[in-house]
Structure formats: structure tokens, C-alpha cells
C-alpha positions in Angstrom: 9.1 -8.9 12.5 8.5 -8.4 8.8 6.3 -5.7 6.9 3.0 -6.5 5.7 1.5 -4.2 2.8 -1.7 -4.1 2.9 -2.5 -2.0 0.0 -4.8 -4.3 -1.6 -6.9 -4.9 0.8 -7.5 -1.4 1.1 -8.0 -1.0 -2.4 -10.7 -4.1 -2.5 -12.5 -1.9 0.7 -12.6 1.4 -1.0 -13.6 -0.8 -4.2 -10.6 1.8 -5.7 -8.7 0.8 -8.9 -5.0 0.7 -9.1 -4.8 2.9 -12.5 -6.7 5.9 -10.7 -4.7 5.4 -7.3 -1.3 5.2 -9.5 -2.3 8.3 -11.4 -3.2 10.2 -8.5 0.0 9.5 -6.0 1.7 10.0 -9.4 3.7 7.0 -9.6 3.9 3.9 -12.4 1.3 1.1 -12.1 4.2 -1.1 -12.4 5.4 0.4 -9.1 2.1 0.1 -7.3 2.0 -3.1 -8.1 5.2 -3.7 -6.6 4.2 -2.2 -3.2 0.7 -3.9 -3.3 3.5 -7.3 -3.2 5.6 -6.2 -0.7 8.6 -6.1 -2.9 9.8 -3.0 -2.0 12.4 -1.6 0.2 11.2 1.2 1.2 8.7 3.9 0.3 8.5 7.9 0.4 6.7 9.6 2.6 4.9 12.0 0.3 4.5 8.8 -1.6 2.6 7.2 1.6 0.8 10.6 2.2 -0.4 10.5 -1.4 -1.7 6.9 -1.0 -3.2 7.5 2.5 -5.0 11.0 1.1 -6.7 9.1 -2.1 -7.9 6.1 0.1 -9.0 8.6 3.3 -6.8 6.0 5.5 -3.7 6.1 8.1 -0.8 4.5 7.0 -1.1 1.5 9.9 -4.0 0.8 8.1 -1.5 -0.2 5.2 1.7 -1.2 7.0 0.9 -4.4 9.3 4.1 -5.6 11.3 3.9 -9.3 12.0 5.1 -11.8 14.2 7.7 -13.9 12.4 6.0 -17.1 11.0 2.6 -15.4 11.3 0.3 -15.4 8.0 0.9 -12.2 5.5 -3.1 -11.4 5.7 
């Protein structure tokens, strides 16, 4: 069952921009971006904490596991 990030959804909800959320967690917007498309390996925890803190969220609420073959949204 693959991963979904779900970051930008969350982001679109909160009506958040990526610049303020990157600056916050204190990571690149390069490397928000990167986890707002899934193409990461992995992530921190404190990086995850960060993230959930700024958007008052759980992570579940970023990190959707899916049926293989099942749509990415």
C-alpha cells in the first residue's frame, strides 16, 4: 500500500502558504515541495511535529495509506 502526502491539501484548507510553513518547520521550500510530491523517503519526526503544530492537524491527516491502484487524492 503506498503513502499518500497530503500536504497540499492541507495547505489549500488552512489557506497556508508554503514560504511561511517552510520557514516555520525550518526546512528549504525546495524540500517542502518535495514532500508536498511524495518524493521523499522518509521524513523526521520533529520535522512532522513541526508541520502538524503550524497547520493545528494529526499527522493521518497528512499521511493517507492507499490501496494499490487506488487514486493519489
Amino acid at each position: 500500500m503506498p503513502i499518500v502526502v497530503r500536504l497540499d491539501i492541507m495547505l489549500a484548507e488552512r489557506k497556508v502558504k508554503s514560504k511561511d510553513l517552510a520557514e516555520y518547520v525550518g526546512i528549504t521550500e525546495a524540500n517542502l515541495s518535495l514532500l508536498k510530491q511524495g518524493k521523499v523517503k522518509g521524513v523526521r519526526f520533529d520535522t512532522l511535529q513541526r508541520i502538524c503544530e503550524y497547520l493545528d492537524c494529526q499527522p493521518a491527516d497528512l499521511l493517507v495509506s492507499k490501496p494499490d491502484g487506488e487514486s493519489n487524492r
